[in-house]
KEMARTOR-549325 format. One line per field, with one value per residue (C-alpha): residue number from 1; x, y, z. Coordinates in nm, 2 decimals. Last residue first. Example, Ala and Ser with C-alpha at 12.3 -4.5 7.8 and 13.67 -1.06 7.14 Angstrom:
2
i: [2,1]
xx: [1.37,1.23]
yy: [-0.11,-0.45]
zz: [0.71,0.78]
END
This chain:
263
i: [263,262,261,260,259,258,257,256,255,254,253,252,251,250,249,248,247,246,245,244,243,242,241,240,239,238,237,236,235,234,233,232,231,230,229,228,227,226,225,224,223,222,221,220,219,218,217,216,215,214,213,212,211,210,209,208,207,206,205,204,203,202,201,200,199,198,197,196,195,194,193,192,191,190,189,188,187,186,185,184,183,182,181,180,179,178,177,176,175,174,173,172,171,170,169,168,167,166,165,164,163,162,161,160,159,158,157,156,155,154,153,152,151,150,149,148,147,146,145,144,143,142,141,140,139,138,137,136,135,134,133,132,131,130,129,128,127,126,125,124,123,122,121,120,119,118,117,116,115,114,113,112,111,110,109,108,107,106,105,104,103,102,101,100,99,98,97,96,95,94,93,92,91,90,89,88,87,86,85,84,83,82,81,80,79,78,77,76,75,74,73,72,71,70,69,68,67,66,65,64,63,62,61,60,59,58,57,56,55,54,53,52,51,50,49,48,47,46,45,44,43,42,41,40,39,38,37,36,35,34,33,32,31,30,29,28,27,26,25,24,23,22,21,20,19,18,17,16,15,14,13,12,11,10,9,8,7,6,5,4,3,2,1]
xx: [4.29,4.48,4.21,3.95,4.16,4.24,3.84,3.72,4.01,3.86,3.53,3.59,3.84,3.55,3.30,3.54,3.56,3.14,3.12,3.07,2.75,2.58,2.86,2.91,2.60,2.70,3.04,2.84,2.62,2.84,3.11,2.92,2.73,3.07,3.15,2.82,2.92,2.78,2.54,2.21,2.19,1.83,1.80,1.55,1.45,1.10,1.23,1.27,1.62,1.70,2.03,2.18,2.58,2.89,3.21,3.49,3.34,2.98,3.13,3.27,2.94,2.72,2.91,2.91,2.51,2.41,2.28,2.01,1.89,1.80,2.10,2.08,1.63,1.79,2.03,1.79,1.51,1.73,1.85,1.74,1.87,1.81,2.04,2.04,1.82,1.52,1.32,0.93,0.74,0.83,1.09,0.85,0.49,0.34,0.02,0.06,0.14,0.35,0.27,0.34,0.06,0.00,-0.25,-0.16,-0.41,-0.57,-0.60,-0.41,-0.46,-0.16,-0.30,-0.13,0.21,0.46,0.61,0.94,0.86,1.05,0.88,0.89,0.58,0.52,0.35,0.14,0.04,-0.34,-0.35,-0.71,-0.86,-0.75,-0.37,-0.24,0.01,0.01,-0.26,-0.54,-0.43,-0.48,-0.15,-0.26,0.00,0.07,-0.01,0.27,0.49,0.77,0.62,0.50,0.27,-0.07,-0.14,-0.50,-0.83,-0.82,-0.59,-0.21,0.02,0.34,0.50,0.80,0.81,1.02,0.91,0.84,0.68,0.38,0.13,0.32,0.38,0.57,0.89,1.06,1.40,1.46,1.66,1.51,1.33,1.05,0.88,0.76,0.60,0.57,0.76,1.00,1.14,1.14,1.31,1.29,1.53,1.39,1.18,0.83,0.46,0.54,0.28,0.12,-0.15,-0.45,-0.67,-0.42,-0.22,0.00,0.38,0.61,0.60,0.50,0.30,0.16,0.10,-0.12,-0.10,-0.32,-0.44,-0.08,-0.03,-0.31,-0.15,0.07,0.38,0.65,0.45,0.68,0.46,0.70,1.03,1.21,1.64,1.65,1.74,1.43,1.29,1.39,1.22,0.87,0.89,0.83,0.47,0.39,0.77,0.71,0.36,0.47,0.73,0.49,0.28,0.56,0.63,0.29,0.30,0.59,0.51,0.20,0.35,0.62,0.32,0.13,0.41,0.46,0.11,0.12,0.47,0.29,0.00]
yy: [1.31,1.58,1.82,1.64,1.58,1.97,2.05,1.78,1.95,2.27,2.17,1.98,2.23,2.51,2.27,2.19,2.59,2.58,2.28,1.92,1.71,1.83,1.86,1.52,1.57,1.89,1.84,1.53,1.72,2.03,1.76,1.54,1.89,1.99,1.69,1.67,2.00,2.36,2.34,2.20,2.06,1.97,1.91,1.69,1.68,1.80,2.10,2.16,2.28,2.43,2.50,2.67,2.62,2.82,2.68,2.78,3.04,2.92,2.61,2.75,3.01,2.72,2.45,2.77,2.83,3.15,3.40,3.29,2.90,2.69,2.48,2.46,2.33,2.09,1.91,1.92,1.73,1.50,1.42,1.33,1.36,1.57,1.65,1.86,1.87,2.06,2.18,2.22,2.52,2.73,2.98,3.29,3.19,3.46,3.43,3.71,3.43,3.25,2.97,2.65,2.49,2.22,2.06,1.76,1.45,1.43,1.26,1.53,1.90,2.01,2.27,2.51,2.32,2.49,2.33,2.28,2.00,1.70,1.51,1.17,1.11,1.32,1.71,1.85,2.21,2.35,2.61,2.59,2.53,2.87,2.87,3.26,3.14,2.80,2.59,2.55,2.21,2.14,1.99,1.71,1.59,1.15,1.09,1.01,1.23,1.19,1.48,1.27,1.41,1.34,1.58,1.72,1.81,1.52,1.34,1.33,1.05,1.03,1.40,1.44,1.71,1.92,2.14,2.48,2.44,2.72,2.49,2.16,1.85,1.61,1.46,1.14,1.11,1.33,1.62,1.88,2.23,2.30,2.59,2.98,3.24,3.58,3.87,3.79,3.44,3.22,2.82,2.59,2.29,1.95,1.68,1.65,1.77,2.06,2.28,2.62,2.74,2.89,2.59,2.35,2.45,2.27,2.25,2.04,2.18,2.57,2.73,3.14,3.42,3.65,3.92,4.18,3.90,3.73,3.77,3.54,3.30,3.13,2.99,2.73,2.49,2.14,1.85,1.68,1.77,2.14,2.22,2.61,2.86,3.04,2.94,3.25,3.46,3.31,3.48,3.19,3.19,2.88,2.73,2.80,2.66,2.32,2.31,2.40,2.05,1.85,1.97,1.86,1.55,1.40,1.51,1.32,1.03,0.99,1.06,0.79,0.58,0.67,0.57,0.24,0.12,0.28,0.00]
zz: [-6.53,-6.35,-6.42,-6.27,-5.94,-5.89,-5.97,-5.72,-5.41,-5.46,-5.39,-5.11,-4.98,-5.03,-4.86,-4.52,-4.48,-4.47,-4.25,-4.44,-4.33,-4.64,-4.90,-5.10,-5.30,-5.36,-5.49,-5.70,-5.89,-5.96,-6.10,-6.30,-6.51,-6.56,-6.74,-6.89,-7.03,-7.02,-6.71,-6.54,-6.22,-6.09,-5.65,-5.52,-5.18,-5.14,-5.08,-5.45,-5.57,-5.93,-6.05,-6.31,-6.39,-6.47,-6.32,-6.07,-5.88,-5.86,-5.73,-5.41,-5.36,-5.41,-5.14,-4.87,-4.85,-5.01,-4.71,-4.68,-4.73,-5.04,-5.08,-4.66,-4.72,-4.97,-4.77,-4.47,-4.70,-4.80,-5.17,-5.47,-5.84,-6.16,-6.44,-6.73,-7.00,-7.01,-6.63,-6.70,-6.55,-6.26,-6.26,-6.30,-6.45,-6.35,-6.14,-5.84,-5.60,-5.87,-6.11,-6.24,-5.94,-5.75,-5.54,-5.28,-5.25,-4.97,-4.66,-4.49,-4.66,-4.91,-5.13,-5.32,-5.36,-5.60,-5.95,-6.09,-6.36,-6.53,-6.76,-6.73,-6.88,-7.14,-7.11,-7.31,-7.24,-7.24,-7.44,-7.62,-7.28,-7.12,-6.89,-6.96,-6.71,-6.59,-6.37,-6.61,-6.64,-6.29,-6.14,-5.88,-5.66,-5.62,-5.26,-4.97,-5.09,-5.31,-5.57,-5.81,-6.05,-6.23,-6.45,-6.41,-6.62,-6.90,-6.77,-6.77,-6.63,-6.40,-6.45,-6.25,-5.98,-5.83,-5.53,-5.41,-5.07,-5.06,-4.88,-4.69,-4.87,-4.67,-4.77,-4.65,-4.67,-4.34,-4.23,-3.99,-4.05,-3.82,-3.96,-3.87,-4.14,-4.02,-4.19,-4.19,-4.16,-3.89,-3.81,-3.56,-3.55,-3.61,-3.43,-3.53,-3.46,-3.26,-3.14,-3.16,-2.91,-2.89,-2.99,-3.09,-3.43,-3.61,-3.61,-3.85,-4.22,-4.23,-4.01,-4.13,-3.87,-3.90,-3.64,-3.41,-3.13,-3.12,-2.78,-2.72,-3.03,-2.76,-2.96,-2.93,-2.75,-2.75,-2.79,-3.08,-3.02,-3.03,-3.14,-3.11,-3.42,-3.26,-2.95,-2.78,-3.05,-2.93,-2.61,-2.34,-2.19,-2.36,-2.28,-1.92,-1.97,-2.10,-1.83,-1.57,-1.70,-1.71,-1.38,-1.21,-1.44,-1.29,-0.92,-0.99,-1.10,-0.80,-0.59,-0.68,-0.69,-0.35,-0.25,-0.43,-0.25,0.07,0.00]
END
């Protein structure tokens, strides 16, 4: 009966500072979080001081009532004006609303293109969805084509929306990707291609050699450049580079160049 009782107690005690935790971190300004490691059930924001702002959630933090959760382990990440993620490294991708992605075209019907976007459900890419898109315009597309796209819709049980078209309807960089080279990655190694200021490995080969690029944060990553030679070399310095620090990228990068030209 006392063993009970102190178990009891144990338990309680448990909970009673789990629970003060949770509310510390609730309380918590939101900018201390930033940069900072979470884990699923963390509260990194309290939308009640939040009564005069939008705020948008990206991949890995949903909201409960008044307050905003994590979902999955990763670092948290802010950009002005007011969009907050969880940004870790992981094969798997998961669509999330304004995620600009590559795609490759699976099979077209009569309103949609079918496209894979390694999620868990093929994306739908409306026909209509392009610039100027009217019925007697409507692009064809073969399977296998290649297509930088961005996610419109991405609600669970569903399948993901797309679009080859900006927020104020221009076509931009999206559309279909010619020649080149694609292949996959993680998630982290294309969310540090795609951060601010220019990641290290892009800087180091954008001095040596002349090449486009196009990276989707669903972890693929098109190369495109003068020779297939060159084309080799961009694609596999950069493959090579995401556990690397920024100095250990430029001697990587430095080091591929010295050994091609020796052979």
């Amino acid at each position: 009966m006392q063993h009970e009782k102190r178990s009891l107690t144990r338990n309680c005690t448990i909970w009673c500072r789990s629970q003060r935790h949770m509310e510390e971190k609730a309380s918590a300004s939101p900018a201390s979080f930033i940069s900072q490691a979470v884990v699923p059930g963390d509260v990194v924001l309290d939308l009640t001081n939040f009564s005069n702002h939008t705020i948008k959630l990206g991949g890995g933090l949903y909201q409960n009532c008044d307050a905003i959760s994590v979902m999955k382990s990763g670092e948290l990440k802010f950009s002005k004006p007011n969009k907050y993620w969880v940004e870790s490294s992981q094969k798997r991708y998961v669509p999330c609303v304004e995620d600009h992605v590559l795609g490759i075209v699976v099979d077209s019907r009569s309103d949609n293109f079918l496209v894979d976007i390694k999620g868990p459900a093929l994306a739908f890419l409306p026909v209509l969805a392009f610039e100027g898109g009217t019925r007697r315009n409507i692009p064809k597309f073969e399977v296998g084509t290649l297509l930088y796209v961005r996610v419109v819709k991405a609600n669970v049980g569903m399948n993901p929306e797309l679009l080859c078209m900006d927020a104020s309807g221009k076509a931009a960089e999206f559309g279909p990707l010619k020649d080149g080279y694609m292949f996959e990655s993680s998630t982290g190694l294309a969310q540090m291609l795609l951060g601010s200021p220019t990641c290290s490995i892009l800087v180091a080969l954008g001095k040596k050699v002349s090449f486009e690029i196009a990276v989707g944060l669903n972890g693929r990553v098109w190369v495109n450049a003068e020779s297939p030679s060159n084309i080799i070399l961009v694609s596999n310095a950069i493959m090579r580079s995401e556990n690397l620090s920024g100095v250990q990228q430029q001697i990587m990068v430095d080091s591929c160049f010295r050994e091609f030209k020796d052979l």
